[in-house]
C-alpha positions, 0 to 999 in steps of 0.5 A: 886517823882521827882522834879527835873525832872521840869528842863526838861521841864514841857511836861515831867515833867506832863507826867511823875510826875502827881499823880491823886490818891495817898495821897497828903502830903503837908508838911506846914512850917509856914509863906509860905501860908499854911494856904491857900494852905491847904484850897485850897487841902481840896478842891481839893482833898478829902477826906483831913485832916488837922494833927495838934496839940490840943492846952489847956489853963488853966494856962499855954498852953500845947498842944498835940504832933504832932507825937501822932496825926500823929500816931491817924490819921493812926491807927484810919484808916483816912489816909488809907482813905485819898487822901490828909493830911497836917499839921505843921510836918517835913520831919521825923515826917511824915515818919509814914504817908509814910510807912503807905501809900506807894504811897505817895507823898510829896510837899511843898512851901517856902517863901523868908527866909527874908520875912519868917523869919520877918513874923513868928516872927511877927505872934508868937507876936500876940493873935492869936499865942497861946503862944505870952505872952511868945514869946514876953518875951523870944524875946524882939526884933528881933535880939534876936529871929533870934540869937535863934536856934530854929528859924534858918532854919525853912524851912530846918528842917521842909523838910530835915534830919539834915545832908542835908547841902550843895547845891548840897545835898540839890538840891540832896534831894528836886529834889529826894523826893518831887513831888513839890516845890513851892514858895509863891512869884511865887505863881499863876504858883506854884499852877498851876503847882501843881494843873496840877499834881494833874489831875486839871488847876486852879488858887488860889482862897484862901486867909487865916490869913494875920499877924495881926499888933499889937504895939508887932509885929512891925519890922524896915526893914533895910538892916542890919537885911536883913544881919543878918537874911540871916546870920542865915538861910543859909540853907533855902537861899540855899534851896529858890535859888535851888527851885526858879531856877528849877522854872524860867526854866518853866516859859516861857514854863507855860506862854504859857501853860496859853495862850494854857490851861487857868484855867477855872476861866481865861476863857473870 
């Protein structure tokens, strides 16, 4: 699995990285366009199986841990089945699934830790949140919610150990164990791209869960809160910049590949 490899030029990097057959882990970190991603993989490579937690409402929401249902997919056999499975796991959450399958490989996308971070926190602020009532009553604004370490570099925990902190480990470790990383705002030439390492050519088609606007979720863009955010995540501004430049050496090379190979969808 190697993503850093995409710096040499995509020729090699397809030649070398495709994975046609082996299970697909997409590991989806909220607010980067999973929710169409995954619709996208359920249909390109089946069988696929979305791992989530179970949500139950009664007087307050509780709700399955996802390790539990991680361990059920594998012991009740649909992971040995699988070519495809996603879901709202870490890096070290889904070791089971790797160990279990060892041919797996592991991709992902990343949104601009700005736009992610105003985005999780307005989407945690509307009913289709499970748990709105109470994030709004523990976030009263938005300063108090990106203060919160629970909410700091989502996008580094979701996909690297704790100790994976600096720039050179964290481009060490994506460009080591992830087969692919896209990015939401390159999103046409990351599921491109990724679409060819999985045996296809195709464009995205979907288009799933824009953040509803509530009078909860309103948030004032300044340039102060664009400080503070980035202020909070340094990890995940490094991450996004390491990803975003591996990708921009390909992009001249993809957009000839587009005009050589058009996608079928972008057939005259």
């Amino acid at each position: 699995m190697a993503f850093g490899n995409i710096t040499k030029g995509l020729a090699p990097f397809f030649a070398n990285e495709r994975f046609t057959e082996e299970l697909c882990i997409f590991i989806h970190v909220p607010k980067t366009a999973g929710s169409s991603l995954s619709a996208e993989l359920a249909r390109m490579r089946r069988p696929y199986r979305n791992i989530h937690r179970q949500y139950f409402y009664g007087e307050t929401v509780t709700f399955t841990r996802i390790e539990d249902e991680i361990a059920a997919v594998i012991d009740d056999g649909t992971i040995a089945a699988a070519r495809s499975c996603s879901g709202h796991f870490t890096w070290d959450m889904a070791a089971p699934i790797r160990t279990a399958r060892p041919d797996a490989r592991a991709f992902t996308f990343l949104r601009d830790p700005i736009q992610r971070v105003i985005s999780d926190y307005r989407y945690s602020r509307t009913p289709s949140h499970p748990t709105y009532a109470q994030t709004i009553a523990r976030f009263p604004t938005i300063e108090h919610y990106i203060e919160a370490p629970e909410t700091q570099n989502k996008m580094a925990r979701f996909l690297m150990p704790n100790d994976v902190v600096t720039s050179d480990q964290i481009n060490a470790f994506i460009g080591s164990n992830y087969a692919f990383v896209g990015l939401l705002e390159n999103y046409a030439l990351s599921f491109n791209i990724l679409s060819r390492l999985l045996g296809t050519n195709l464009l995205p088609s979907e288009h799933k869960r824009a953040t509803e606007d509530t009078e909860d979720n309103h948030v004032d863009v300044t340039p102060d809160l664009h400080a503070a955010i980035a202020k909070y995540n340094q990890r995940d501004v490094a991450l996004y910049e390491i990803a975003r430049a591996n990708l921009a050496t390909v992009a001249g090379e993809w957009s000839a590949l587009m005009a050589a190979e058009p996608p079928p969808a972008a057939r005259g």
